[in-house]
TIVEX-491777 format. One record per residue (C-alpha): residue in one letter; residue number from 1; y, z, x. Coordinates in nm, 3 decimals, always signed. Layout:
BEGIN
(r A NUM (Y Z X))
...
//
This chain:
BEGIN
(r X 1 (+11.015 +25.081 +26.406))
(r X 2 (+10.875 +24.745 +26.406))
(r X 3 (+11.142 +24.470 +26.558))
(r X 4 (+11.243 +24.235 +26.322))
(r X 5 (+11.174 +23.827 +26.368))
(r X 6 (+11.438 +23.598 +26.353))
(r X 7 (+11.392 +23.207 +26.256))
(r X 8 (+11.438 +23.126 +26.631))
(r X 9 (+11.181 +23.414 +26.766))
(r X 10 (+10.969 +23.204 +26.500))
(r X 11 (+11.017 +22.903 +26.578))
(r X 12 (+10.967 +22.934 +26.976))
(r X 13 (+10.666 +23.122 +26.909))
(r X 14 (+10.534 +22.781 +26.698))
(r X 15 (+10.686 +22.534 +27.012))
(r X 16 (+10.509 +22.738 +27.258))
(r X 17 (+10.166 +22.717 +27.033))
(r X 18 (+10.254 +22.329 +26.969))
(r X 19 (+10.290 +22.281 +27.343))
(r X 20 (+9.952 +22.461 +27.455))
(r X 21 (+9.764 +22.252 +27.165))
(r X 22 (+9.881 +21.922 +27.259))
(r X 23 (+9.678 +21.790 +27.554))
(r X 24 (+9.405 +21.881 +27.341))
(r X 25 (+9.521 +21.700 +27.015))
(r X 26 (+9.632 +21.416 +27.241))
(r X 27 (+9.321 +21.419 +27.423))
(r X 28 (+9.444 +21.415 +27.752))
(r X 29 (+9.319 +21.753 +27.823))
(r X 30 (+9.055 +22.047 +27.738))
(r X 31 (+8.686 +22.037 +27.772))
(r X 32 (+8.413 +21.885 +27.575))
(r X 33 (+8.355 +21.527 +27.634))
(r X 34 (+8.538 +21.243 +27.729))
(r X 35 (+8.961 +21.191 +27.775))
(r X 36 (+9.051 +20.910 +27.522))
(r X 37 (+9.140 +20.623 +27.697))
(r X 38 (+9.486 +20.484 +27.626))
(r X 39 (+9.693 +20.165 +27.820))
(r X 40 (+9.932 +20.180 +28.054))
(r X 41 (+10.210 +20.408 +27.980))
(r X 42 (+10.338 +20.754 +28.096))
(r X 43 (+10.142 +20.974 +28.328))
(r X 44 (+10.027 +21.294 +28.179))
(r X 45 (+9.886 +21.546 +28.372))
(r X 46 (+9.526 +21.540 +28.467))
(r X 47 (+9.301 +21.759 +28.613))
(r X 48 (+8.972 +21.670 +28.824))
(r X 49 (+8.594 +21.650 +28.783))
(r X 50 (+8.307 +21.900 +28.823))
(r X 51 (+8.520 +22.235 +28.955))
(r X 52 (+8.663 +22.006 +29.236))
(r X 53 (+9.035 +22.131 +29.362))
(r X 54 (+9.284 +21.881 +29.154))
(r X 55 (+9.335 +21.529 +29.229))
(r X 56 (+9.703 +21.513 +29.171))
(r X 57 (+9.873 +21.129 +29.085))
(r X 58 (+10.098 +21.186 +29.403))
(r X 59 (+9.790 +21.186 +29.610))
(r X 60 (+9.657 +20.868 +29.459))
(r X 61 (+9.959 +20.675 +29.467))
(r X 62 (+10.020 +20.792 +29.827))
(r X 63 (+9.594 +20.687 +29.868))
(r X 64 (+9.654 +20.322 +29.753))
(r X 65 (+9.967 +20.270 +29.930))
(r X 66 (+9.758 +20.373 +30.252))
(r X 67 (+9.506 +20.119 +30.154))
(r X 68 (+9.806 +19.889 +30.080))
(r X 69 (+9.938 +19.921 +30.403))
(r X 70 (+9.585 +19.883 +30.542))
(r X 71 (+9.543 +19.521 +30.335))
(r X 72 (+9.901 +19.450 +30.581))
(r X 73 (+9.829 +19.538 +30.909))
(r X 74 (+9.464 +19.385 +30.919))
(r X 75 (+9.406 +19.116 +30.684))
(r X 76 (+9.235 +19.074 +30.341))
(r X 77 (+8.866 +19.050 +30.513))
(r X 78 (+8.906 +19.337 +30.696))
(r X 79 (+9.038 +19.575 +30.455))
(r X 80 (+8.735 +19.468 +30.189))
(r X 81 (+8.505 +19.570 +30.410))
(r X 82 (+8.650 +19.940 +30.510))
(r X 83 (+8.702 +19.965 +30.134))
(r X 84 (+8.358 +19.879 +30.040))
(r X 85 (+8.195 +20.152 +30.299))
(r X 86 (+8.176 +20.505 +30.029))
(r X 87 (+8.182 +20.648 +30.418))
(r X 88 (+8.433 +20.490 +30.554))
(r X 89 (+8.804 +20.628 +30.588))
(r X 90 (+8.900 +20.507 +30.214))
(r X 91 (+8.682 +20.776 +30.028))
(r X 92 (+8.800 +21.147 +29.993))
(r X 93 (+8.552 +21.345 +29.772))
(r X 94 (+8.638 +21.129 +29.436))
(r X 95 (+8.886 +20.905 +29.570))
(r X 96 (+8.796 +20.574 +29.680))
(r X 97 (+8.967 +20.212 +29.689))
(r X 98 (+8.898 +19.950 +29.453))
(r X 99 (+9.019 +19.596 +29.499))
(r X 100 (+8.977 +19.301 +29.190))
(r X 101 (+9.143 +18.953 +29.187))
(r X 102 (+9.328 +18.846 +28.907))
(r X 103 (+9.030 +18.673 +28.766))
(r X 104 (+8.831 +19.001 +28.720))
(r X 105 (+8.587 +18.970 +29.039))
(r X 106 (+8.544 +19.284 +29.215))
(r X 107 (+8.632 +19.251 +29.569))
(r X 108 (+8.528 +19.589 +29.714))
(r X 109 (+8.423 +19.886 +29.533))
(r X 110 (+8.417 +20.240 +29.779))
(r X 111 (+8.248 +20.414 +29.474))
(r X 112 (+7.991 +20.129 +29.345))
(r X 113 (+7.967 +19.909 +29.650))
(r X 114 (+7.696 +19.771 +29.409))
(r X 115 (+7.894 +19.588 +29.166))
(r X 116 (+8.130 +19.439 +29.440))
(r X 117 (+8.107 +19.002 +29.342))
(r X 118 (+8.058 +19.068 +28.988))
(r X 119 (+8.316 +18.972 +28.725))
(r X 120 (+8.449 +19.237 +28.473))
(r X 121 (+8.751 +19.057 +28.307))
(r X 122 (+8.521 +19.173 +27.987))
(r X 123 (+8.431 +19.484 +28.061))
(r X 124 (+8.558 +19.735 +27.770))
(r X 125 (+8.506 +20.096 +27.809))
(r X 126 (+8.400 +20.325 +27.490))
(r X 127 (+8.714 +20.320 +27.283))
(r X 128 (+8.800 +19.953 +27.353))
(r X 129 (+9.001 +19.928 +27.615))
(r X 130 (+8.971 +19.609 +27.858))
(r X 131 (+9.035 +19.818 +28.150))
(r X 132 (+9.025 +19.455 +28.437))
(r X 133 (+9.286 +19.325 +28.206))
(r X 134 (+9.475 +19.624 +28.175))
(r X 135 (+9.461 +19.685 +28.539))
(r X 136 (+9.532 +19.324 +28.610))
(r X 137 (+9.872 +19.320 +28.377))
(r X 138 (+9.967 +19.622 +28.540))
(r X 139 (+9.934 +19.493 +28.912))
(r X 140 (+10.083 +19.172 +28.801))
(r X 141 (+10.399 +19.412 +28.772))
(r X 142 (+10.406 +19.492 +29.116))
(r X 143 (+10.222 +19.831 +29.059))
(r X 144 (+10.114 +20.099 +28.737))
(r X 145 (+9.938 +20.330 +28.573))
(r X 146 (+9.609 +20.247 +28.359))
(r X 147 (+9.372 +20.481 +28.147))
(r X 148 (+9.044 +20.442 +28.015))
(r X 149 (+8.676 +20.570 +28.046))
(r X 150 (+8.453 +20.460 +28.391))
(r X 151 (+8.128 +20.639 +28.478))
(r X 152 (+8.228 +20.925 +28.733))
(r X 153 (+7.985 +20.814 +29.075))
(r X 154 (+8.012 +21.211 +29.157))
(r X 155 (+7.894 +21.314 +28.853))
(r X 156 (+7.711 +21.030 +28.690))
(r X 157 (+7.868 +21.095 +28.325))
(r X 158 (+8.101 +20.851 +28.141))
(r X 159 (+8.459 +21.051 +28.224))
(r X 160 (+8.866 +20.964 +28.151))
(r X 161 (+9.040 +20.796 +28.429))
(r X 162 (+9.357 +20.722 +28.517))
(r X 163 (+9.389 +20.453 +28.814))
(r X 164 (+9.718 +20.355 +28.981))
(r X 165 (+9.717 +19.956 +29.120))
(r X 166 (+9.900 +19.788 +29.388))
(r X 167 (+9.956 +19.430 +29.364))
(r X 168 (+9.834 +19.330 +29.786))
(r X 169 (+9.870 +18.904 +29.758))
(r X 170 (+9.940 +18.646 +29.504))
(r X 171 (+9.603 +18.693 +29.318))
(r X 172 (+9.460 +19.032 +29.373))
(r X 173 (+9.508 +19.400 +29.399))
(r X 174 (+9.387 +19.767 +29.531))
(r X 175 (+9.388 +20.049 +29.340))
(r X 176 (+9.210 +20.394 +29.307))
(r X 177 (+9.203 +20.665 +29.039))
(r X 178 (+9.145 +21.040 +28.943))
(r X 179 (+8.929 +21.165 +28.675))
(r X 180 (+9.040 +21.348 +28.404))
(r X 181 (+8.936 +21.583 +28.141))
//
């Protein structure tokens, strides 16, 4: 005797499908290229890069607020430069501090020390997004969320981010972010 299907054995059976497909209709999930890049907004899960264990958002928050505290307890100069060094104590496997003033510059850069003193209020990753302006607005705030598409220093491939930002002074902020797939 075959057991008979209700409308509700039906209709959890097309939820549970829904909810499986979604990170990869939303694309905020799967594999196969690059996360689409969205603004600020609510945090979806994420996974990490290249096999690595899982960069979760509570360990990036809790990595900028470090640096945060850092930026208080020794001064703007001082913090730039430990944030700069990718050896230094602000870079765990694909974690590292970034820190940009309000008018784009990059201050220090623990992933691409090279591009620290450039300005990238312009910079737009592959789908559009302004990601200095996004960041900025979102630091302006106090502190948020921000997704778009940055080339992965581990990896060297074009990969989804999502970076949380700290608002440090009146004109700049620190931030740091997880890669997603």
């Amino acid at each position: 005797m075959r057991p008979r299907l209700t409308r509700w054995t039906v209709l959890a059976g097309a939820v549970l499908a829904l909810a499986l497909a979604a990170p990869a209709l939303l694309g905020c999930g799967g594999t196969g290229g690059a996360a689409q890049a969205t603004a600020t907004g609510s945090s979806p899960a994420a996974t990490s890069s290249a096999g690595a264990a899982a960069v979760t958002e509570a360990q990036v928050v809790d990595f900028v607020q470090k640096a945060a505290d850092y930026v208080k307890a020794h001064g703007k100069n001082a913090a730039l430069n430990v944030f700069s060094d990718p050896q230094g104590e602000f870079r765990d496997g694909e974690l590292y501090i970034f820190a940009e003033d309000f008018a784009g510059t990059e201050l220090a850069n623990g992933g691409q020390p090279e591009i620290v003193g450039q300005n990238l209020i312009d910079l737009k990753d592959p789908n559009g997004v302004m990601i200095l302006r996004e960041l900025i607005a979102a630091a302006k705030k106090g502190s948020g969320w921000v997704s778009y598409v940055w080339n992965n220093p581990e990896t060297g491939q074009e990969q989804g981010k999502r970076a949380y930002v700290i608002k440090v002074g009146d004109d700049w902020y620190v931030g740091s972010g997880m890669y997603v797939q």
